[in-house]
N, C-alpha and C positions, 0 to 999 in steps of 0.2 A: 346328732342333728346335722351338723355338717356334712357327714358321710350321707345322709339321707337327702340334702341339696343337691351332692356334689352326682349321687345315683338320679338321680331327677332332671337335674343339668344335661348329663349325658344322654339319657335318654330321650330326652327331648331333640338332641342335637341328633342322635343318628336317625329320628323318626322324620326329623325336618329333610334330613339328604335321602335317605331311603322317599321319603316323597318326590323329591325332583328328580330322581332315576325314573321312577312309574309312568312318569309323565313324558317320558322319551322311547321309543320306537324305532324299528328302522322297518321300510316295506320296502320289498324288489318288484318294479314294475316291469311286467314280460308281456308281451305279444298277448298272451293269454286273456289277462287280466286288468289290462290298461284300460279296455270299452267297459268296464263295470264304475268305475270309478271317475274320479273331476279331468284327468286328463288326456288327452287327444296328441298323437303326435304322426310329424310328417317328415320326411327324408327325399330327397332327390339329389341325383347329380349337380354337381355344381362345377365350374371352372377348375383346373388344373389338377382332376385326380384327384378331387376329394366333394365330401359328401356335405348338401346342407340339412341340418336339423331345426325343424319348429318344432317348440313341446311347450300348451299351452294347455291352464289349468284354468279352469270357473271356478270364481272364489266366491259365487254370490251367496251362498250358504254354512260359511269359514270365515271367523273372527280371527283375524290376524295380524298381526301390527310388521311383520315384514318378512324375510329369508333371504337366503344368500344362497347364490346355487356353482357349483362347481366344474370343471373336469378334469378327471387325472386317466392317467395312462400306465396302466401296471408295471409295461415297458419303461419308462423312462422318468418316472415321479413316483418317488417309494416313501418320500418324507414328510410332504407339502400336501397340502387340501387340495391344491394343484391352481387350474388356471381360473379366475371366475368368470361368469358368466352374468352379461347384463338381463337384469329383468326390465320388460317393455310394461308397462302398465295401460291398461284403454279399461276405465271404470273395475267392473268385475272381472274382465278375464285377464291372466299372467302369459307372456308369451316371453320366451326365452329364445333364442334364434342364433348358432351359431353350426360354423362349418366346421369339418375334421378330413385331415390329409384319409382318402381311402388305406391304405394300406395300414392306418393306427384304428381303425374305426371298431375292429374286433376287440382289443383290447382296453379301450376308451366307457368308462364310466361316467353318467352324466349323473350329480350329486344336489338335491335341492334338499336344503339343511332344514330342522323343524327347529323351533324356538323354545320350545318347553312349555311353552302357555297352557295352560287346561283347555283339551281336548282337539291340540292342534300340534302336541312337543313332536310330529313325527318327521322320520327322515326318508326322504324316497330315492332311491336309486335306479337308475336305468341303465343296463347293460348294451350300449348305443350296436354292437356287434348281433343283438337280438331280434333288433327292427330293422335293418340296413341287409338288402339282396341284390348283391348288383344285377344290373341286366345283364342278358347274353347275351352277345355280339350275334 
């Protein structure tokens, strides 16, 4: 009988975590694929040799109680989640808004973390090098 708790325990316990893995995700958003989906994003020149980014998400149809969003630079942060990034809030839509030196812009991922919640645990990544064409002189 014990042996038969102690198999039932377990089992329970790897079906509980195998369920919180399910529920996490990672999507690469690319130039491609960005217009199909909630987010919009814009890049210009900015001051001093580096580039600004807006990446703003409609949540009006996403239940979600919050995210954290990131950047790291494959260059120079190998260990750390890297730097974070403020989110702007105006009702439904998320707007993120921050700049990047040009010359890191290629290497520079921009990271908004999912929560795990049913039907929103995903994680989105944008390769900031993907959306960003300098102009010609």
């Amino acid at each position: 009988m014990k042996r038969l708790f102690a198999g039932l325990a377990a089992a329970g316990l790897l079906a509980g975590s195998s369920a919180a893995w399910a529920l996490t995700s990672l999507a690469k958003v690319t130039p491609q694929n960005i217009e199909k989906g909630t987010f919009r994003l814009k890049a210009r020149e900015a001051r001093n040799d580096s580039v600004e980014f807006v990446i703003q998400r409609d949540v009006r149809n996403i239940s979600l109680p919050g995210r954290r969003a990131f950047l790291t630079n494959s260059e120079t942060e190998r260990k750390s989640l890297g730097t974070p990034v403020k989110l702007e809030e105006d009702g439904k839509l998320w707007t993120f808004r921050f700049t990047v030196p040009e010359e890191k812009v290629a290497d520079t991922v921009f990271t908004l973390w999912g929560n795990g919640q049913v039907g929103e645990g995903v994680t989105y990544q944008f390769r900031l090098g993907e959306f960003w064409k300098p102009q010609k002189p």
